[in-house]
C-alpha positions in Angstrom: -104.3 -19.2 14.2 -107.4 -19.1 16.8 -110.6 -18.0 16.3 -114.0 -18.6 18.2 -116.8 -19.1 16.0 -119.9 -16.7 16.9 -122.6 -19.0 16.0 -121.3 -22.6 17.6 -119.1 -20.8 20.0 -116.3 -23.1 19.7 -112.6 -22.2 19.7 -111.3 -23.3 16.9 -107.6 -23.2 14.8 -106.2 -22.8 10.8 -103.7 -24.6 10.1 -101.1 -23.5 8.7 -102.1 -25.9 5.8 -105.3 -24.4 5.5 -107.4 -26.6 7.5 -110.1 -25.6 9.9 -109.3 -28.0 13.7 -111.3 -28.2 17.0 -109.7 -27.1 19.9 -107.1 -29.7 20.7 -105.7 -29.3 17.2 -106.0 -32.4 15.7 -109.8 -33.1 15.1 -111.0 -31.7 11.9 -113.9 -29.6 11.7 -117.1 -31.1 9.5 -119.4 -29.4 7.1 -122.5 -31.7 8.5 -124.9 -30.3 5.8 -122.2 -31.2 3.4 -120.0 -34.1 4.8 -116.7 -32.8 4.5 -113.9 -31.9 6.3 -113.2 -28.0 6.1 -110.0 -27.4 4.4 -108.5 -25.4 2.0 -109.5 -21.9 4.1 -107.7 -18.6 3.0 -104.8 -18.1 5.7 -105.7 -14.4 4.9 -109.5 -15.3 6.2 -107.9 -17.1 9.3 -105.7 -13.9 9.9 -108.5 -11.4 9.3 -110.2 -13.8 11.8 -108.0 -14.2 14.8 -107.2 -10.3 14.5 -111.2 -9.3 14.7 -111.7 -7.7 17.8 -116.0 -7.0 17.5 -116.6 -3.8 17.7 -113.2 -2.3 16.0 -113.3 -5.4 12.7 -116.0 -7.0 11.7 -116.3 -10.6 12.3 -114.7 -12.9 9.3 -117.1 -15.4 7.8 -115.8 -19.0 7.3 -117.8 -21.9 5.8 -121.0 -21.4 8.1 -119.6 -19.5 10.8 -118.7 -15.6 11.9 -115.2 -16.2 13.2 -113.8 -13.1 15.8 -110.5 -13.0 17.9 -110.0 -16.0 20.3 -109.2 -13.8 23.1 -112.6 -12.4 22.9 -113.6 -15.6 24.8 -110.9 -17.8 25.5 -107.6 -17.4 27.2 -105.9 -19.0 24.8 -102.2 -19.9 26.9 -104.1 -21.4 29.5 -105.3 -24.2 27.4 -102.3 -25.0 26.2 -100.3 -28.3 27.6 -97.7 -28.1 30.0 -95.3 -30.0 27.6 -95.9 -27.6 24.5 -95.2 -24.7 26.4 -91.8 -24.2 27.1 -90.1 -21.1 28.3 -87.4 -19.8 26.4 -85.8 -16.8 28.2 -82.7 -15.2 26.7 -79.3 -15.3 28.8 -79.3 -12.9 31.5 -77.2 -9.8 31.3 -75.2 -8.6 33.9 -76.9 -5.4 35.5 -75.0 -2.0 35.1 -71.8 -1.0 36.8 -71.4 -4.7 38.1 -68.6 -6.6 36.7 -69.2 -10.3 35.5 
């Protein structure tokens, strides 16, 4: 799920495992005052998070950060690589009152 952090600013993603990733979904995200990678975060949190739009849900706090709805800052699709997003359309139908 993405999420933008209000005080670094950083688009960010849960896992579905839990962890807490940097942008290109891989790098972990560090507690620096503590040294740890952030895991273990409440899927609920990271929902509540990617669904906060500010003014209607207030933001969702995560480890040291006040996390709000990606799209509030980032469109989200256009980061994505070419490779990962594939278009899956379903069959087309013949229109109405043509036969096939």
């Amino acid at each position: 799920m993405a999420m933008v952090g209000l005080v670094s600013g950083n688009l960010r993603y849960v896992t579905e495992l839990g962890n807490l990733v940097e942008r290109d979904g891989f790098t972990p995200v560090f507690d620096h005052t503590a040294h740890f990678e952030i895991t273990n975060v409440s899927l609920i949190d990271a929902m509540l998070a990617s669904a906060a739009i500010p003014v209607f849900f207030r933001p969702i706090a995560i480890h040291d950060d006040l996390y709000v709805d990606a799209g509030i800052r980032e469109v989200i699709l256009h980061d994505v690589p070419r490779g990962a997003r594939q278009r899956h359309l379903p069959p087309r139908l013949p229109e109405r009152g043509r036969g096939v």
